[in-house]
TILO-162171 format. One record per residue (C-alpha): residue number from 1; residue in one letter; x, y, z. Coordinates in Angstrom, 1 decimal, padded with zeros to 4 digits, always signed. Example, Ala and Ser with C-alpha at 12.3 -4.5 7.8 and 13.67 -1.06 7.14 Angstrom:
% residues 2
[1; A; [+012.3; -004.5; +007.8]]
[2; S; [+013.7; -001.1; +007.1]]
***
This chain:
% residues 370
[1; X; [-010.7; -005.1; -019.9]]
[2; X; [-007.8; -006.4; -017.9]]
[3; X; [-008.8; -006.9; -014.5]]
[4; X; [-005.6; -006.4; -012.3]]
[5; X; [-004.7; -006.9; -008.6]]
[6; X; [-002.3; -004.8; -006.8]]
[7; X; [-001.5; -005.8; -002.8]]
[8; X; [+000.0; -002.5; -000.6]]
[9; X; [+000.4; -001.3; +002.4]]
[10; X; [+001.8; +002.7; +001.3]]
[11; X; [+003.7; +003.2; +003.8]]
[12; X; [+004.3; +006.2; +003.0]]
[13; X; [+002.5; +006.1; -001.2]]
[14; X; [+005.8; +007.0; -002.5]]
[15; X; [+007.3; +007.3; -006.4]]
[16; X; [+007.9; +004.4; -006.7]]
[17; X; [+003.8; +003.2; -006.0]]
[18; X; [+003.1; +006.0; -008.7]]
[19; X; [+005.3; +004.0; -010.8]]
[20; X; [+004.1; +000.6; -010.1]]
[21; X; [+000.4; +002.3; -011.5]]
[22; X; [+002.1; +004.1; -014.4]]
[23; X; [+003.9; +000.5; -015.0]]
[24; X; [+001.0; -001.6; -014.9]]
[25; X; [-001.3; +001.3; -017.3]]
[26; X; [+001.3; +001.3; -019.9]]
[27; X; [+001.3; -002.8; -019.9]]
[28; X; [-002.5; -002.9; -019.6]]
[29; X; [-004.2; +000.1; -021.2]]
[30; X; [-007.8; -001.1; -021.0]]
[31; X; [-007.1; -002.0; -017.4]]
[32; X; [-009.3; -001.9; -014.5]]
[33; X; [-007.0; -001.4; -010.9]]
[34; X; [-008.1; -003.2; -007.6]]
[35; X; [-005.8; -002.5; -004.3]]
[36; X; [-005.7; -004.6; -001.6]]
[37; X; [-005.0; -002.1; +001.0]]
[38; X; [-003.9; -002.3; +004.8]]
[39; X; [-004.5; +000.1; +007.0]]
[40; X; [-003.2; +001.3; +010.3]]
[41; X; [-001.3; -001.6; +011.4]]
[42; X; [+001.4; -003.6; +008.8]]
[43; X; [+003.0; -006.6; +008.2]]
[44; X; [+006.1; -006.0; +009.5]]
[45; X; [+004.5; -005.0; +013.0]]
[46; X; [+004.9; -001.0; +012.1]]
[47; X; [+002.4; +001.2; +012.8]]
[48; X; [+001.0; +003.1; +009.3]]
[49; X; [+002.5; +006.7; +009.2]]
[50; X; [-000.8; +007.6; +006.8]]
[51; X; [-004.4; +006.9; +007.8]]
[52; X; [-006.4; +004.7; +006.1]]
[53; X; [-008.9; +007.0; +004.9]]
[54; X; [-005.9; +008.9; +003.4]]
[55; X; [-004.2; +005.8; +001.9]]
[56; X; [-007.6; +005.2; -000.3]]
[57; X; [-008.0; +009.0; -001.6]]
[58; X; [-004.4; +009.0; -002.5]]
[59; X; [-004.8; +005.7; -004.0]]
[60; X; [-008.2; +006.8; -006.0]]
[61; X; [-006.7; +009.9; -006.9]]
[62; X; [-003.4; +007.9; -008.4]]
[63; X; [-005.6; +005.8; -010.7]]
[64; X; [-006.8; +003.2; -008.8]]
[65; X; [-010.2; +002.2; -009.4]]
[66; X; [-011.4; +000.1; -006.4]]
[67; X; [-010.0; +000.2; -002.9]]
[68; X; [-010.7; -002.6; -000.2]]
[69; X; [-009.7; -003.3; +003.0]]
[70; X; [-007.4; -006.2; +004.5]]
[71; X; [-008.6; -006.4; +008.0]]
[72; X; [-006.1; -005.6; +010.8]]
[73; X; [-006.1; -009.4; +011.8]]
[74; X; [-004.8; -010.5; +008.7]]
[75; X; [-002.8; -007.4; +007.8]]
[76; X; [-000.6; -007.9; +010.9]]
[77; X; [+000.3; -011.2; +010.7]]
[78; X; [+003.4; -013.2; +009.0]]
[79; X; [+003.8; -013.0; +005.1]]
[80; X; [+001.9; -016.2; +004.0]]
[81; X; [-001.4; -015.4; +005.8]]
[82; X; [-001.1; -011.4; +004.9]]
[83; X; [-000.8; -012.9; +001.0]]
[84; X; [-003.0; -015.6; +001.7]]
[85; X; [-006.0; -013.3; +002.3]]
[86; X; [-005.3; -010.8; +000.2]]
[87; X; [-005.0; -013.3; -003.0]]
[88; X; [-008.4; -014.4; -001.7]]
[89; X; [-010.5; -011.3; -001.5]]
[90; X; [-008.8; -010.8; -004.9]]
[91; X; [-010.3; -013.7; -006.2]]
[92; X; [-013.9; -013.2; -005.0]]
[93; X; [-013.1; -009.9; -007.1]]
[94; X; [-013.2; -011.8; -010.0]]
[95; X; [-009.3; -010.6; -010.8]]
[96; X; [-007.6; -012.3; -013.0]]
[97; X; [-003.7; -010.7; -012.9]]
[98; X; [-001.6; -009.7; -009.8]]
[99; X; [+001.4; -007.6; -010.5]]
[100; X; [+003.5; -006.8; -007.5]]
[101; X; [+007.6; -005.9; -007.5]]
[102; X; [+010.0; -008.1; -007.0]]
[103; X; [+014.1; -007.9; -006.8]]
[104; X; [+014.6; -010.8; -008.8]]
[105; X; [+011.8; -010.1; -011.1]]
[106; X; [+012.0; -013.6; -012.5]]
[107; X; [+008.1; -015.8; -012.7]]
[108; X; [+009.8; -018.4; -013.6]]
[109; X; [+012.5; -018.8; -010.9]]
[110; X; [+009.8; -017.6; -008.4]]
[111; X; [+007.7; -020.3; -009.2]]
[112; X; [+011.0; -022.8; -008.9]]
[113; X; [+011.2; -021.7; -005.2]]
[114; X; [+007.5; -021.9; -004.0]]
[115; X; [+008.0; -026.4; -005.7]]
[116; X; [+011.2; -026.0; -003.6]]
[117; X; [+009.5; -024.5; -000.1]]
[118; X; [+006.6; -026.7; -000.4]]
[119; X; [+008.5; -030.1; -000.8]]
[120; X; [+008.4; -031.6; +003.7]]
[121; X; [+012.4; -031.8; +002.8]]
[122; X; [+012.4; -028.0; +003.1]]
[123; X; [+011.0; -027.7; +005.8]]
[124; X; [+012.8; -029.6; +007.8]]
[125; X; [+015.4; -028.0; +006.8]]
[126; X; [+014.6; -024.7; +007.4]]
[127; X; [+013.2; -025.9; +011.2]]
[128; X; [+017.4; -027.2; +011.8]]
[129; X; [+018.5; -024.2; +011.0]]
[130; X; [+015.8; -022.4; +013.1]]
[131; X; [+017.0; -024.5; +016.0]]
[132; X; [+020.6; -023.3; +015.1]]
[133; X; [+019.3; -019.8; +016.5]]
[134; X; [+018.9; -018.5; +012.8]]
[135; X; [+015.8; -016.3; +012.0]]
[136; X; [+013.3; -017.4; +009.9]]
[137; X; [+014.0; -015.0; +006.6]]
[138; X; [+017.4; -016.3; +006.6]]
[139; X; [+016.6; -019.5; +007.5]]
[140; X; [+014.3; -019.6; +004.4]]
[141; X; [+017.1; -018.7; +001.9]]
[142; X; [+019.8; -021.2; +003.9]]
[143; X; [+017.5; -024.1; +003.0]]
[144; X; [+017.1; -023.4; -000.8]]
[145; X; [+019.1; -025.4; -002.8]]
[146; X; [+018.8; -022.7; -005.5]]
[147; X; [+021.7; -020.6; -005.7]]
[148; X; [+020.4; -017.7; -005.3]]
[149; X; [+019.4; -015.0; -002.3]]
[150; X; [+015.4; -014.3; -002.0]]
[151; X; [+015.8; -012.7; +001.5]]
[152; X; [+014.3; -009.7; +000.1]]
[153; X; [+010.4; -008.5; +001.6]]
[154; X; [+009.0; -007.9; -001.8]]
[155; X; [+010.4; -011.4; -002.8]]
[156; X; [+009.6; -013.1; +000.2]]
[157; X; [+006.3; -011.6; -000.6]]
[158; X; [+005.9; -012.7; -003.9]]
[159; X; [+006.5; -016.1; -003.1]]
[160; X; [+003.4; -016.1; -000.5]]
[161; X; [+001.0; -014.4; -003.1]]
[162; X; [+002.4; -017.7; -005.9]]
[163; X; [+001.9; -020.3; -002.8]]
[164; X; [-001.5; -019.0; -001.8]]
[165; X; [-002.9; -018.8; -005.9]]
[166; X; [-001.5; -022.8; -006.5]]
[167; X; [-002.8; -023.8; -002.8]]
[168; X; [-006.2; -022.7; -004.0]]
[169; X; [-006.3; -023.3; -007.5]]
[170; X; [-007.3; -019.6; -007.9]]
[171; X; [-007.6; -018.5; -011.8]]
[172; X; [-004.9; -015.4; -011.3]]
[173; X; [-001.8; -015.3; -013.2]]
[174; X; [+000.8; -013.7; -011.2]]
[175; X; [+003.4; -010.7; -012.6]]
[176; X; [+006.3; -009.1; -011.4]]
[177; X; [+008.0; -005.4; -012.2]]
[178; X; [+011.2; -004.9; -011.7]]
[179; X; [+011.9; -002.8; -008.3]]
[180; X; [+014.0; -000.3; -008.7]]
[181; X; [+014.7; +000.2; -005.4]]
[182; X; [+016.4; -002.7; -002.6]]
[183; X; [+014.5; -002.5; +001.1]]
[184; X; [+017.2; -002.5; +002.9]]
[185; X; [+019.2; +000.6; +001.5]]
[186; X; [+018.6; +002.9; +004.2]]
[187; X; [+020.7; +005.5; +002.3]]
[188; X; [+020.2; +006.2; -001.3]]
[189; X; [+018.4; +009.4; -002.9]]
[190; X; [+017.2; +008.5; -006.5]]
[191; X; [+014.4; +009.5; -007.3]]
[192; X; [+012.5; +005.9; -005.9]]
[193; X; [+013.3; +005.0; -002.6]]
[194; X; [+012.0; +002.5; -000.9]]
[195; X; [+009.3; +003.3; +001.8]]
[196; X; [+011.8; +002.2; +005.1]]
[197; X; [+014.1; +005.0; +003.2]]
[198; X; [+011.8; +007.6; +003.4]]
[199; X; [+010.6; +006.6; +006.8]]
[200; X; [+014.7; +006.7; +008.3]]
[201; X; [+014.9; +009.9; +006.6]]
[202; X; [+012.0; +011.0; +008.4]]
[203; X; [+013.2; +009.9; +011.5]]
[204; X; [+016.4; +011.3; +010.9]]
[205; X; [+014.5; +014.8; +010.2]]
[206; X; [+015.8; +014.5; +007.0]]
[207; X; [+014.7; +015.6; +003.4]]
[208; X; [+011.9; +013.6; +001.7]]
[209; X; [+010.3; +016.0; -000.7]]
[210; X; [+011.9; +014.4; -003.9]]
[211; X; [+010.8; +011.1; -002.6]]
[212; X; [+006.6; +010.9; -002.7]]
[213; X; [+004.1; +013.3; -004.0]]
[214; X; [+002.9; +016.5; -002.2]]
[215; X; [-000.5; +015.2; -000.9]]
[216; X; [+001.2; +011.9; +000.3]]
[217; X; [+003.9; +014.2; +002.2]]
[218; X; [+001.0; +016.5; +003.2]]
[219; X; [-000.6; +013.4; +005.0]]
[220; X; [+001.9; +011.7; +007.2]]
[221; X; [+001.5; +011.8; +011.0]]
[222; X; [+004.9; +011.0; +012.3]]
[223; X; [+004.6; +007.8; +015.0]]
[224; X; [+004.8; +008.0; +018.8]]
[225; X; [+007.1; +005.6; +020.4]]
[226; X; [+006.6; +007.2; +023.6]]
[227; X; [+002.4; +006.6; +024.0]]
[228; X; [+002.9; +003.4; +022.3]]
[229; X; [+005.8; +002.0; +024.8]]
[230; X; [+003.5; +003.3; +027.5]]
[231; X; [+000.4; +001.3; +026.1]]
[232; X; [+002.3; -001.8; +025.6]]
[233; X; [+004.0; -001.7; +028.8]]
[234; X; [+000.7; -001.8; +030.6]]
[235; X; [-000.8; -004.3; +028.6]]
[236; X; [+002.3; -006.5; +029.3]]
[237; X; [+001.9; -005.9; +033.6]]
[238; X; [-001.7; -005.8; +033.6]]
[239; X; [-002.6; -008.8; +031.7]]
[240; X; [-002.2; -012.5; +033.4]]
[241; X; [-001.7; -014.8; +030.7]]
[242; X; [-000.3; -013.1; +027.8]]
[243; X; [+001.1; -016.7; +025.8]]
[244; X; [-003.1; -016.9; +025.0]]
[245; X; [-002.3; -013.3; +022.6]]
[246; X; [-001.2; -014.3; +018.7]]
[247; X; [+002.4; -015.2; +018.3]]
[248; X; [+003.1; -015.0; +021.7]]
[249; X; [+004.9; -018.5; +021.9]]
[250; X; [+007.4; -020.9; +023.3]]
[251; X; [+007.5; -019.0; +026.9]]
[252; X; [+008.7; -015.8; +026.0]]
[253; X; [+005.7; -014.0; +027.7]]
[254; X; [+008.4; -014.1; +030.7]]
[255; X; [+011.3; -012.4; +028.5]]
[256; X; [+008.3; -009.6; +027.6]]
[257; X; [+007.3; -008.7; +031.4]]
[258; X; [+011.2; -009.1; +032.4]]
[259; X; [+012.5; -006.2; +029.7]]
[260; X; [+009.2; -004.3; +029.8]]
[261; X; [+010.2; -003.4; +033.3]]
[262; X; [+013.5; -002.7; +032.6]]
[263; X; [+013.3; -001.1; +029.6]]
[264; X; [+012.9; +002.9; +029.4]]
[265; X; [+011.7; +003.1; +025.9]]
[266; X; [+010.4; +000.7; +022.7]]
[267; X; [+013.4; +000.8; +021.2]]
[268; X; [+015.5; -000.4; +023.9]]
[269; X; [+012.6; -002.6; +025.1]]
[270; X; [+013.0; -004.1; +021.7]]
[271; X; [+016.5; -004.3; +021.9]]
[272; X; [+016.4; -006.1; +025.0]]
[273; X; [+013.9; -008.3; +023.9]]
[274; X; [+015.5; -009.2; +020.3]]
[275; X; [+017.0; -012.5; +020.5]]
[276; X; [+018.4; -014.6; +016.9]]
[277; X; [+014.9; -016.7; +016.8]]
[278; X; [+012.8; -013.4; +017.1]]
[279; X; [+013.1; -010.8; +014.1]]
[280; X; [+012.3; -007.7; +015.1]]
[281; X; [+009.1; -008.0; +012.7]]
[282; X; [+008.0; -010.8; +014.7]]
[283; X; [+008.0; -008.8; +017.6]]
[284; X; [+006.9; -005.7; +016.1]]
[285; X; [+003.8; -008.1; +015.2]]
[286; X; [+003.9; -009.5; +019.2]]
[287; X; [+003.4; -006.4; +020.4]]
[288; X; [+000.6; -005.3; +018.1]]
[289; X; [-001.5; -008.5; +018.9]]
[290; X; [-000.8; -007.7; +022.6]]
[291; X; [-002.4; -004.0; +022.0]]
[292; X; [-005.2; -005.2; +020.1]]
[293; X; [-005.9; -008.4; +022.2]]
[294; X; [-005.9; -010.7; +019.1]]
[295; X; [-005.6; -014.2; +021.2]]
[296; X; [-004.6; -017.8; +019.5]]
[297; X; [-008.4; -018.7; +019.5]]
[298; X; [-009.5; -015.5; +017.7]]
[299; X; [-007.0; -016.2; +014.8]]
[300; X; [-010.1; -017.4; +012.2]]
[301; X; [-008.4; -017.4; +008.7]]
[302; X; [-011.9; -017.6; +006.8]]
[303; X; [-013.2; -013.9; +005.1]]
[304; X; [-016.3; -012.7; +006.6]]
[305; X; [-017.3; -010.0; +004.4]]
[306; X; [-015.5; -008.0; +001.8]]
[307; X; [-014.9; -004.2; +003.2]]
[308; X; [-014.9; -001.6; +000.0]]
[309; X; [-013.0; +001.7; +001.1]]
[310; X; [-013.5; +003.2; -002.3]]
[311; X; [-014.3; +003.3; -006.1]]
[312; X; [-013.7; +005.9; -008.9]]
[313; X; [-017.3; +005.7; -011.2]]
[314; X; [-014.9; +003.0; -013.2]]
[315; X; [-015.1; +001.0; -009.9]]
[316; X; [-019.2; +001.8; -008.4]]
[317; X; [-019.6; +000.6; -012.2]]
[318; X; [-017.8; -002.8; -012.2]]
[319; X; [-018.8; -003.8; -008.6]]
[320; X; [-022.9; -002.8; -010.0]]
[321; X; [-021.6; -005.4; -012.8]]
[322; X; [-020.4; -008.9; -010.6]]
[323; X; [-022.3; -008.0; -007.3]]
[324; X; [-024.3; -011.4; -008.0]]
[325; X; [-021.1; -013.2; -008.8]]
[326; X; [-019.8; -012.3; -005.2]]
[327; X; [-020.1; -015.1; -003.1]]
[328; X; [-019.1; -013.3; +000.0]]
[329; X; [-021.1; -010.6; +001.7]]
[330; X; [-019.9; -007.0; +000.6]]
[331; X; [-021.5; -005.4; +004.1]]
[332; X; [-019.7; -005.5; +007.3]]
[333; X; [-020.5; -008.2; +010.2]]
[334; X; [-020.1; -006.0; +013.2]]
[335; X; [-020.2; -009.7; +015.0]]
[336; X; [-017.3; -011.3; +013.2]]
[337; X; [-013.8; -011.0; +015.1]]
[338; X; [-012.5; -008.9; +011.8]]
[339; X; [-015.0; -006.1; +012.4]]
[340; X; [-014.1; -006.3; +016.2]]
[341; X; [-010.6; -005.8; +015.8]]
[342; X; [-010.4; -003.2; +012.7]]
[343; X; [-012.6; -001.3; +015.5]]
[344; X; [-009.9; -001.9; +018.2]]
[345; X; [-007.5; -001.0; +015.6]]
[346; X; [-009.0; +002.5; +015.0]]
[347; X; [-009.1; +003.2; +018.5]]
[348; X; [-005.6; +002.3; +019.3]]
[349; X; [-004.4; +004.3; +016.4]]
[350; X; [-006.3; +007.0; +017.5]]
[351; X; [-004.0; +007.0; +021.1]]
[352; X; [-001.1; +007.6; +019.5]]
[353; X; [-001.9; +009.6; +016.8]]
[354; X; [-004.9; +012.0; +018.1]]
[355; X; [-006.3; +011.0; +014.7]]
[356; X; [-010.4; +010.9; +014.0]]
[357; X; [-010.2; +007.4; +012.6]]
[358; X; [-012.6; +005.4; +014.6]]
[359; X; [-015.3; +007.6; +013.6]]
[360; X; [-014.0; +006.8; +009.8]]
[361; X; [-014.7; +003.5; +010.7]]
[362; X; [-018.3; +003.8; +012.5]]
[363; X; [-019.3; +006.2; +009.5]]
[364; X; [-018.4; +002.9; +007.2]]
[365; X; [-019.1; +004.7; +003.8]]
[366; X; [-016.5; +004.4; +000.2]]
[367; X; [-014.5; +007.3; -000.3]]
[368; X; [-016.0; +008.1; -004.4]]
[369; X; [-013.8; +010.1; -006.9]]
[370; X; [-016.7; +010.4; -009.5]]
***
């Protein structure tokens, strides 16, 4: 039995995660599915249009044998630490293949670029051009010597989930589908669209039928800027020293009170705020450390437990199987800064959704398709 990884966030679960599955079971046949799955808050800094607990049925009932969590304080943060623990909790699963899409859909190249990134010349590099006033995805493909553009997410991505597996020697051979689908087209209609498509179209009040399945469309709770601009704006006036919050850095905790005041909504707070060095991920990702008081000194990167959302019988069966090969704890530490802030997370989520999904998280029991 092939044990295989898969890392998500489904954003909406869309086609193109049904094919991703399909892809993998026709590749694999005797394979056994684990998802890395985040939750209400992403990696980008958006907040998750489908709950969690909804994420993992639709997930179980698409094939996928075990779900677990990656906790809000790693789910929210920049691409290498997102991959970083996500590779890792895959490991203690005893997985032994990864398969996530990629644009250039190319191991080999892939693995060209993470010798590249890692070599000091590179980074010195990119930090010139960073200086320059260029952001840091762009900045990234400027100082590759490779001809080639890997400013994509997924690739971006993919080259975080290779650097984590060599950086810890883990035994997980890493494979890529094609996508069939580019990020950044905000427009097309085929039949796979990428997530950020369907979420413009939503926002747009446009069509999206043809683009997910029904009990994906059936679940998503549309976002709300307005309670969320209101939370964040007195968070930002009420709190002293907000440079002590995660990637709240090099002063502009004055730039955030200065726009927050003048600013009538998130998107033109945003806007203001936006400068060349700040992506509008990073701030997304600013803002959501700010709401869930993440500070610098809270930012542990070790794994305290391993949080199972849910199994299929395949799953209750293989976790009964390795259970004394796990050499992390599989039950929650309500002490550990993880456990504190999925709560926080839950809450918050909650506020702007009117959702039940803290008392998901205080029930703390697998959703089982048996």
């Amino acid at each position: 039995m092939e044990k295989i990884g898969i890392i998500c966030e489904y954003n909406p679960f869309h086609n193109g995660h049904m094919y991703h599955i399909q892809k993998i079971k026709e590749m694999y046949p005797d394979s056994f599915l684990v998802l890395i799955l985040n939750g209400y808050f992403l990696e980008r800094g958006e907040v998750s249009i489908l709950t969690k607990e909804d994420k993992t049925k639709i997930a179980l009932f698409y094939g996928i044998d075990l779900v677990v969590e990656l906790p809000a304080l790693y789910g929210t943060q920049s691409a290498d630490i997102f991959a970083d623990i996500s590779v890792t909790l895959l490991h203690h699963l005893k997985v032994e293949k990864l398969i996530f899409g990629s644009e250039l859909n190319d191991i080999s190249l892939l693995n060209k670029i993470v010798e590249e990134v890692e070599c000091p010349t590179y980074q010195e590099t990119v930090q010139k051009f960073l200086k320059e006033g260029i952001n840091y995805p762009t900045a990234l493909s400027k100082a590759i010597s490779l001809n080639i553009d890997f400013n994509n997410p997924n690739d971006l991505l993919a080259i975080s989930y290779i650097k984590a597996i060599k950086k810890h020697k883990y035994s997980i051979t890493p494979l890529s589908i094609k996508r069939t689908s580019h990020y950044h087209d905000l427009k097309s209609t085929e039949e796979i669209i990428s997530a950020s498509n369907i979420r413009n179209k939503l926002f747009h009040q446009e069509e999206i039928t043809n683009y997910l399945p029904e009990i994906s469309q059936k679940s998503i709770i549309p976002n709300n800027d307005k309670t969320f601009f209101t939370l964040l704006k007195f968070k930002i006036l009420t709190t002293p020293h907000l440079e002590e919050f995660l990637t709240v850095d090099e002063g502009i905790e004055n730039r955030l009170v200065k726009c927050v005041k003048t600013s009538n909504s998130l998107e033109e707070f945003f806007k203001n705020v936006k400068t060349k060095r700040y992506t509008m991920n990073k701030l997304r990702r600013m803002c959501i450390h700010i709401l869930l008081g993440i500070t610098k000194k809270e930012n542990t990167k070790t794994l305290s437990y391993i949080h199972i959302l849910g199994f299929n019988k395949k799953g209750q069966a293989y976790l009964n199987s390795i259970k004394k090969e796990i050499d992390i704890p599989t039950q929650i530490n309500k002490n550990s800064i993880e456990y504190k802030t999925e709560i926080k997370a839950a809450i918050l989520y909650d506020l702007l959704h009117n959702t039940n999904t803290y008392k998901f998280e205080m029930q703390n029991k697998p959703i089982q398709k048996l």
